[in-house]
C-alpha positions in Angstrom: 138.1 100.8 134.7 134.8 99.3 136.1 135.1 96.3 138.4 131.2 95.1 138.1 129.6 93.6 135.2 126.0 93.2 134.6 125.6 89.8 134.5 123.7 86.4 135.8 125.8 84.5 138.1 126.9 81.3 137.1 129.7 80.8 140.0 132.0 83.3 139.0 134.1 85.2 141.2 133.8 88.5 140.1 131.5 91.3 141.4 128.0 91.5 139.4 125.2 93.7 139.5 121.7 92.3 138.8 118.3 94.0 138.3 116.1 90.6 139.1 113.1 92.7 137.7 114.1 92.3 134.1 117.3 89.4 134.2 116.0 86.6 136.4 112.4 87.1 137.4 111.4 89.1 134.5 108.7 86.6 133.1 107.5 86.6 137.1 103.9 88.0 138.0 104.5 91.0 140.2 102.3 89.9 142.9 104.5 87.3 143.1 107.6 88.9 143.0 105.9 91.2 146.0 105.4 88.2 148.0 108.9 87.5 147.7 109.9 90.8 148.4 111.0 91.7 145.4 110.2 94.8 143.7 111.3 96.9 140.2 113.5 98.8 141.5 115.7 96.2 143.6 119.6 95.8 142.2 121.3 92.8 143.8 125.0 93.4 144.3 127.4 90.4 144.1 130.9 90.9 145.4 133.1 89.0 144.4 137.1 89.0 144.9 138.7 92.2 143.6 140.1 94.9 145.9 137.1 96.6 148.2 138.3 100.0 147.9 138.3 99.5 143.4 134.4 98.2 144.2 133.6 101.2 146.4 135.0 103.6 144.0 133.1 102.4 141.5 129.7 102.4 143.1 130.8 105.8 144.2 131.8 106.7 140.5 127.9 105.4 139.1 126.1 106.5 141.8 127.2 110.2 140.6 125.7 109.6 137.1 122.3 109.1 138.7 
């Protein structure tokens, strides 16, 4: 079972995985998002307070899909 969701964070404590491109900065210009250093293919990894070795499996586990 999958640890991360896909989610904007609103102070939980779970591990989330964000794509800032097209969650939160997705009505940004991307000049501006390159001035923030921020580009399309960024993922922003939250980790929160489950077990480190479930949250490296998984990344392992979707990594392999790619």
């Amino acid at each position: 079972m999958l640890k991360f969701s896909v989610l904007l964070s609103l102070g939980t404590l779970d591990s989330l995985i964000e794509h800032p491109a097209s969650m939160t900065h997705a009505c940004v210009p991307e000049d501006v998002m390159k001035k923030q250093g921020l580009t399309r293919d960024l993922i922003r990894i939250s980790i929160g307070l489950e077990d480190a070795e479930d949250l490296i499996n998984d990344l392992k586990q979707a990594l392999e899909k790619i």
